[in-house]
VEXDREN-2710 file (C-alpha; in Angstrom, 1 decimal):
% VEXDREN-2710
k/r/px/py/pz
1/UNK/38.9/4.4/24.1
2/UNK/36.3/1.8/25.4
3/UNK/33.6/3.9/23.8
4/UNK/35.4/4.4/20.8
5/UNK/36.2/0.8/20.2
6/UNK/32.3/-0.1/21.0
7/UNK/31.5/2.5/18.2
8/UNK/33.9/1.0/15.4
9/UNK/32.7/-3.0/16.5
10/UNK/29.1/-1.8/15.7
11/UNK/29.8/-0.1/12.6
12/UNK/31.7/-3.0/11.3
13/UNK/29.3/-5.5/12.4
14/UNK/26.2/-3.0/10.4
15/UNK/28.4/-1.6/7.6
16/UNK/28.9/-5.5/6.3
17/UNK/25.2/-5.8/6.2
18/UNK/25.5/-2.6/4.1
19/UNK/28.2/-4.4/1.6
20/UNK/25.8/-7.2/1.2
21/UNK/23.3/-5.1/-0.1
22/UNK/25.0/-2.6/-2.7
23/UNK/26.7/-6.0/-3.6
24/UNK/23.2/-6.8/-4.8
25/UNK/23.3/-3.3/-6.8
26/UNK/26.3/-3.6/-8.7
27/UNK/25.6/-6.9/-10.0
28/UNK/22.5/-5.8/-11.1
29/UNK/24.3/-2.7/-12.6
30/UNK/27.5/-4.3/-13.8
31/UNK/25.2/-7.0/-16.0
32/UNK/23.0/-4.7/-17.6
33/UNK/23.5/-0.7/-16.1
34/UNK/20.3/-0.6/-14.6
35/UNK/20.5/1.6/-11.2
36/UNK/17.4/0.2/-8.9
37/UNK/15.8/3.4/-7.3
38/UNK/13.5/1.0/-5.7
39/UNK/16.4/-1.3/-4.0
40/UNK/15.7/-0.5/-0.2
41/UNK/11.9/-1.2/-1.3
42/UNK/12.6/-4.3/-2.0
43/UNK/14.4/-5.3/1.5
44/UNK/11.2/-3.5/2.9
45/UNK/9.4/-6.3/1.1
46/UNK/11.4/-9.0/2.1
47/UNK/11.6/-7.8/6.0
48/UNK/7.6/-7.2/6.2
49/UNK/7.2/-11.3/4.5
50/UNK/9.6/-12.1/7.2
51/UNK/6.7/-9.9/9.3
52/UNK/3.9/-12.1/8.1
53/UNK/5.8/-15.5/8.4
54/UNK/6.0/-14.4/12.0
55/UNK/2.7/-13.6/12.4
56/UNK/1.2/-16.7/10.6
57/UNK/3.1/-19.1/11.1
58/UNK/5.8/-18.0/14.0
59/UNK/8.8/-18.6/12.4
60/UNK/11.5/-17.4/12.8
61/UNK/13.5/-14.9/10.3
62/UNK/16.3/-16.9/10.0
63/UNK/14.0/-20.0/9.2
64/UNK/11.2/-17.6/6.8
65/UNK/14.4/-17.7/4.4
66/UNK/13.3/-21.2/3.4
67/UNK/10.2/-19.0/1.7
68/UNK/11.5/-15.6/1.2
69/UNK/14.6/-16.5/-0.5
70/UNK/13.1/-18.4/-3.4
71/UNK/9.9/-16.2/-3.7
72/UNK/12.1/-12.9/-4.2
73/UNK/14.2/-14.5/-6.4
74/UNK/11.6/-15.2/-8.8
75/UNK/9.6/-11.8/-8.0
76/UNK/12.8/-10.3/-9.1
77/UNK/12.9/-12.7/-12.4
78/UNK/9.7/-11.9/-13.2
79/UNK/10.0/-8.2/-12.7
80/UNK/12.8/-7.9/-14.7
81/UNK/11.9/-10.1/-17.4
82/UNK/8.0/-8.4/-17.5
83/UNK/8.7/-4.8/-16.6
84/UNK/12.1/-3.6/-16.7
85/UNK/13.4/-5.4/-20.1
86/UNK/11.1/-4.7/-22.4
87/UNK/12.4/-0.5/-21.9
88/UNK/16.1/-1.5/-20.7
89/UNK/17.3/-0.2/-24.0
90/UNK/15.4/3.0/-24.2
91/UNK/16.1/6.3/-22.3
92/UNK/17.8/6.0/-19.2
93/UNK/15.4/8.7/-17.3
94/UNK/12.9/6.1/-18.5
95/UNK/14.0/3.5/-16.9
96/UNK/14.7/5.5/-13.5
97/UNK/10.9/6.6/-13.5
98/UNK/10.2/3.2/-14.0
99/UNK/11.7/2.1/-10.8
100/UNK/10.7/4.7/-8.5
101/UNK/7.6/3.9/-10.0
102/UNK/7.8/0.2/-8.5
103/UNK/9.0/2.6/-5.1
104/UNK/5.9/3.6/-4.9
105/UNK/3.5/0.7/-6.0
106/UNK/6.0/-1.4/-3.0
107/UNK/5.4/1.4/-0.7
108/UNK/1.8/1.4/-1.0
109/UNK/1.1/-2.2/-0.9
110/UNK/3.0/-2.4/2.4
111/UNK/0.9/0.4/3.6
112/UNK/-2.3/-1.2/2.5
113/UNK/-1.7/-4.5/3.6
114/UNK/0.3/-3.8/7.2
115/UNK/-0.3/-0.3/7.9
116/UNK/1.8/2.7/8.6
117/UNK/2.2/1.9/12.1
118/UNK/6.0/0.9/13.0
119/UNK/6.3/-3.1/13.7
120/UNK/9.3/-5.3/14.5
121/UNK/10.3/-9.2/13.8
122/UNK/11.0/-10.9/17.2
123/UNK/13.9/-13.5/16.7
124/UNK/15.2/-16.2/19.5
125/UNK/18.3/-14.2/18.9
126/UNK/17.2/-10.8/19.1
127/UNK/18.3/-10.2/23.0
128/UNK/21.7/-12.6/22.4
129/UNK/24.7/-10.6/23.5
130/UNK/28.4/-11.8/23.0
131/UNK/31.1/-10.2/25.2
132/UNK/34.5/-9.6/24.3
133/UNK/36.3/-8.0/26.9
134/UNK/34.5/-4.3/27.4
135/UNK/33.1/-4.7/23.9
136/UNK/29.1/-6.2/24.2
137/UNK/27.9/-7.1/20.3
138/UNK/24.3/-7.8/19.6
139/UNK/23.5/-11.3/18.8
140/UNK/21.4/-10.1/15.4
141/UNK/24.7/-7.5/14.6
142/UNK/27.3/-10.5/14.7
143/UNK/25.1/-13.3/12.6
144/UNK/24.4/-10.4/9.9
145/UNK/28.1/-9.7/10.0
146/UNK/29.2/-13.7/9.6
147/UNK/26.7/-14.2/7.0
148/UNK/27.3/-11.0/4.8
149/UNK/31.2/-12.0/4.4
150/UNK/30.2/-15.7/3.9
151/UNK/28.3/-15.1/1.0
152/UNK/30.2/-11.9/-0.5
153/UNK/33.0/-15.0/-0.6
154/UNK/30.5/-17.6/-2.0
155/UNK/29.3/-14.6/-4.4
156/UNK/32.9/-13.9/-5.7
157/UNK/33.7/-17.9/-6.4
158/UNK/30.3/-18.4/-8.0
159/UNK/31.2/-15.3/-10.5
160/UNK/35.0/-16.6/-11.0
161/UNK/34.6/-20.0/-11.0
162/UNK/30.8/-21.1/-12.5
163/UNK/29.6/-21.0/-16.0
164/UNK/27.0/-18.9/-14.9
165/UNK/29.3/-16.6/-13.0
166/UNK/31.4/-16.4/-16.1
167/UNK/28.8/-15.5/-18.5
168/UNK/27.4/-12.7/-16.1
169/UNK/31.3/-11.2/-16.4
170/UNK/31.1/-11.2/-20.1
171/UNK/28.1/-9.7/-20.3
172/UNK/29.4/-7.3/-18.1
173/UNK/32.6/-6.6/-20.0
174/UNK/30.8/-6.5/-23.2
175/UNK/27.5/-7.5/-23.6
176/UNK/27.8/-7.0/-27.8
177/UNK/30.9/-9.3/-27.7
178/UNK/28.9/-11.9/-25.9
179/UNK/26.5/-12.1/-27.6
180/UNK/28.2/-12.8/-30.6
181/UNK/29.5/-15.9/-28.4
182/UNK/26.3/-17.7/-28.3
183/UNK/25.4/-16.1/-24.9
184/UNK/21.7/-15.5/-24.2
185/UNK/22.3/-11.3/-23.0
186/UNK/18.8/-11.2/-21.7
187/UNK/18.3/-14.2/-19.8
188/UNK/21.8/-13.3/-18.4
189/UNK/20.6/-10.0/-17.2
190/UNK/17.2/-11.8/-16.2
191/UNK/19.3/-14.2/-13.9
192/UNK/21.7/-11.2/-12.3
193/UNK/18.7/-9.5/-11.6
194/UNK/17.2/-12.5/-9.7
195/UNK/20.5/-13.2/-7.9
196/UNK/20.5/-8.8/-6.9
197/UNK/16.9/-9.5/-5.7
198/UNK/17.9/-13.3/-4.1
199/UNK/20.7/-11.3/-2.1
200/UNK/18.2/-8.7/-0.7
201/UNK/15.8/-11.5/1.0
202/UNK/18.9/-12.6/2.8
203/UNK/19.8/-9.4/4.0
204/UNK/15.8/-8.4/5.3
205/UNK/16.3/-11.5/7.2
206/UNK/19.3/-10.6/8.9
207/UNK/18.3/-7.0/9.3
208/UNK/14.9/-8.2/10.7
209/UNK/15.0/-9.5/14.5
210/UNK/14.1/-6.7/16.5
211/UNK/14.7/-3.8/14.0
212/UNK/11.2/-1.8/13.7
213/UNK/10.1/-1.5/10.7
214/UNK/7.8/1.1/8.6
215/UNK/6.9/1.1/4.7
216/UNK/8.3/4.4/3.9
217/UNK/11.8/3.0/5.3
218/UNK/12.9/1.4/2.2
219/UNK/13.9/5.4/0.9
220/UNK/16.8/5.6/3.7
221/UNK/18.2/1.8/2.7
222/UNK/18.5/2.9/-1.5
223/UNK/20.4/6.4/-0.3
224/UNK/22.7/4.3/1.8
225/UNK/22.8/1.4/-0.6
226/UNK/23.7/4.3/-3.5
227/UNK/26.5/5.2/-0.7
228/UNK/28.1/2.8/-1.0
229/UNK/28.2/1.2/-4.3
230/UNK/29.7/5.2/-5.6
231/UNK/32.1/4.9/-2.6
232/UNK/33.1/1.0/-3.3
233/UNK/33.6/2.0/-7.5
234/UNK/30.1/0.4/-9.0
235/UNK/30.7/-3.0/-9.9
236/UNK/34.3/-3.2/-7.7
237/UNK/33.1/-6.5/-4.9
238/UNK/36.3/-5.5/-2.6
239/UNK/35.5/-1.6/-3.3
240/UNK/31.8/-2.0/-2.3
241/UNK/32.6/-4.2/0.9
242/UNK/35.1/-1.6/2.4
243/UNK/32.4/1.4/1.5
244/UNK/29.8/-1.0/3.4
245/UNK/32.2/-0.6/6.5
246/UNK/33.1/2.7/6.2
247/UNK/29.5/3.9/6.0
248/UNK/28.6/1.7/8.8
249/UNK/31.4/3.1/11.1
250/UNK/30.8/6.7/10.3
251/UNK/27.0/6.0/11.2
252/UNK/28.3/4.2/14.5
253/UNK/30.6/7.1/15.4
254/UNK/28.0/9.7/14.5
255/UNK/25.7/8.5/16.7
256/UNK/28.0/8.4/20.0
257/UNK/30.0/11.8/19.6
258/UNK/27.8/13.9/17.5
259/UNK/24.0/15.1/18.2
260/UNK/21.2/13.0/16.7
261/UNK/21.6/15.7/13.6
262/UNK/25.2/15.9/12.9
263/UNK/25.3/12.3/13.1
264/UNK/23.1/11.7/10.5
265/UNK/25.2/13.9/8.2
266/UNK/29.1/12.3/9.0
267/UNK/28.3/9.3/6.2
268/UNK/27.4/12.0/3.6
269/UNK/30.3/14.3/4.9
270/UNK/32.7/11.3/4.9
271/UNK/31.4/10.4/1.3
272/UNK/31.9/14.0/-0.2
273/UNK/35.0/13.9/1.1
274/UNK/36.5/10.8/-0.5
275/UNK/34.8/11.4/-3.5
276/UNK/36.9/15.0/-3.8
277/UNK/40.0/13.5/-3.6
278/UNK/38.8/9.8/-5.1
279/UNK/36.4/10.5/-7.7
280/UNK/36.3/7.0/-9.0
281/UNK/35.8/5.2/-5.7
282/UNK/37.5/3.2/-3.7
283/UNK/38.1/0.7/-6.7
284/UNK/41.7/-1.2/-7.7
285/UNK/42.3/-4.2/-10.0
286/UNK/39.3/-5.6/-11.4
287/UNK/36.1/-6.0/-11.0
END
């Protein structure tokens, strides 16, 4: 029971990390449907600045957010506004080549500028360990945890209670019909794109401490990432949350009663299987 507790605790504390990110996703997708191939790329980016922070200045990646936050937010601005608008409205293989295209140009200025070679971000928190009862938690596991449900809150009061948050849900209920309302579509779309990017810096920073680190990693973040924004219903915030957890649980209990192999598989396994029986996700009420 001990073990099995210990298993569900650390796929809780993971799979909210994994929420934060595909939340990230379906804003991007509910404003302008626009499925980032090169997502996990992009926290690959922001974990290897955290990388060079460290190594050039020593901070911290807690404290590198003070840079990484607002240079990925305009990165993703800019690459949105430069590359992936001006062929938003054409053929959607197009725009899917387009960002496996920036998969590859992401992977290989990782690999040209830091090498191959796995690396990790030390952290002042990285050997922190809180006990409750038999249950031990990583330091790292439980400030990712806090932080992804703090601002998967502030997220949700932004979009329901903000002019910007409320043009951003028009857009995304009907971009035509908002437009005809005086709102500016594109630079909506630019902005959601910015904030989907914006979220990823956070979450390479929490991911980060201790966590090695290679360029051909950000591949195994977009699968999971694509996990769980089908699993949580695409744009639903509650729906993608709870597929965040469930993921992060099934990975947790893979790894402590299956072989390395198996393990690997239970997420996809547990993913068919709701999908048979839940085709549209784990989505109610709106989005």
């Amino acid at each position: 029971m001990d073990e099995l507790l210990q298993a569900l605790v650390e796929g809780i504390l993971i799979g909210s990390t994994y929420g934060l990110i595909a939340l990230g996703m379906g804003l991007v997708y509910g404003v302008s449907g626009i499925v980032n191939f090169a997502h996990g790329d992009f926290i690959l980016l922001g974990m290897y600045m955290c990388l060079g922070l460290y190594s050039a200045l020593t901070l911290d990646p807690y404290v590198s957010l003070i840079i990484t936050l607002p240079a990925m937010t305009v990165v993703g601005a800019l690459v949105y506004r430069f590359v992936i608008r001006p062929i938003a409205s054409h053929h959607l293989l197009m725009v899917v080549q387009l960002t496996l295209g920036l998969t590859l140009v992401i992977q290989s200025g990782l690999l040209m500028v830091f090498g191959g070679q796995g690396q990790r971000t030390p952290s002042f928190v990285e050997a922190k360990l809180f006990v409750v009862g038999d249950i031990v938690m990583r330091g790292p596991h439980v400030i990712a945890c806090t932080i992804s449900f703090a601002l998967a809150g502030v997220l949700f009061v932004i979009l329901r209670s903000t002019d910007v948050g409320r043009s951003i849900r028009a857009v995304h209920q009907n971009a035509r019909a908002a437009a005809l309302m005086g709102i500016d579509v594109g630079r909506v779309q630019t902005i959601a794109f910015a904030i989907g990017i914006g979220i990823l810096a956070i979450a390479a920073a929490l991911l980060a401490p201790g966590a090695s680190i290679q360029p051909s990693d950000g591949l195994r973040y977009t699968v999971i990432t694509l996990l769980v924004i089908v699993l949580g219903g695409m744009t639903n915030f509650v729906g993608i949350m709870l597929g965040g957890l469930i993921i992060g649980c099934s990975e947790a209990l893979g790894t402590v009663y299956l072989s390395e192999t198996l393990g690997g598989l239970l997420p996809y396994a547990i993913f068919v299987s709701i999908m048979l029986f839940r085709p549209r996700g784990l989505t109610w009420g709106t989005s």
